[in-house]
N, C-alpha and C positions, 0 to 999 in steps of 0.2 A: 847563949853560946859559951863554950867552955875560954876562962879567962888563962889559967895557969896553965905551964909548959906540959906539963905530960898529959894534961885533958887536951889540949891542941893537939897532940901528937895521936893520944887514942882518938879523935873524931875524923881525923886524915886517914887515920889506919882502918876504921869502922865506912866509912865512904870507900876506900879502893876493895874491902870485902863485899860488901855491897853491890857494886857494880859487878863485880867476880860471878857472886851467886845470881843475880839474876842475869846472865850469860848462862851458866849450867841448867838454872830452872826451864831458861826457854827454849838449849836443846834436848832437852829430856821432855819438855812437853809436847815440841816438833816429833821427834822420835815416836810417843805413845799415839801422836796424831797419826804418822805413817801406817803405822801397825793398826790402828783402828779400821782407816779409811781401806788398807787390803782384804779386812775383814768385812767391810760391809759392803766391797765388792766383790765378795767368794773367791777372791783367787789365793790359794791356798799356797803356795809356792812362795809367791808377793811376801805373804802375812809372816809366813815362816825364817824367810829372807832378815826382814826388818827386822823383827822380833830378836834373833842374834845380836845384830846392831843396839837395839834399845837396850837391852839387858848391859849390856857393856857400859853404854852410856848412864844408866840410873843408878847402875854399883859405884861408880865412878865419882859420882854425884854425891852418894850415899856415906860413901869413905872420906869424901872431902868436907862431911857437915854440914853438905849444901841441903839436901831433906833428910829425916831420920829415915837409919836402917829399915826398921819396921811398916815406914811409908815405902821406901824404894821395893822390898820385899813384898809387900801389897800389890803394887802396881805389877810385878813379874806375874804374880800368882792369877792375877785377874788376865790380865795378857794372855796367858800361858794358859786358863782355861777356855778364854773363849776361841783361841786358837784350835786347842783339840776337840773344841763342840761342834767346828763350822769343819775338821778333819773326819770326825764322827760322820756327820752328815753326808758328807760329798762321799765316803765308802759305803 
């Protein structure tokens, strides 16, 4: 455990970010869960609905250093295709 005052202070300050991020991680994985589970019940409306929502939510995340850009980017693109595969399909 950190003995001197400003290692004190950095370990309070590294705990209350901590708790912060994994708030953001578990609703951005809530989020990607929603958008999964309307895809893998064809309703395309549902998936499209959510999908808005999640994007907001993982940029959000993304901007705050909670996961790297490149992850948050990832997950839209993946989203966002299987979105227009199950759109494909049903025209």
């Amino acid at each position: 455990m950190a003995n001197h005052k400003s290692a004190l202070k950095r370990a309070r300050q590294s705990e209350v970010k901590r708790i912060n991020n994994k708030g953001y991680k578990t609703r951005v994985k809530k989020a990607v869960k929603e958008v999964r589970t309307a895809i893998s019940d064809n309703s395309v409306d549902q998936a499209k609905k959510s999908f808005v929502k999640t994007v907001s939510i993982v940029q959000k995340a993304a901007s705050k250093g909670v996961i790297h850009k490149k992850q948050a980017s990832r997950k839209i693109s993946r989203l966002a295709t299987q979105i227009n595969q199950l759109t494909a399909s049903k025209g």
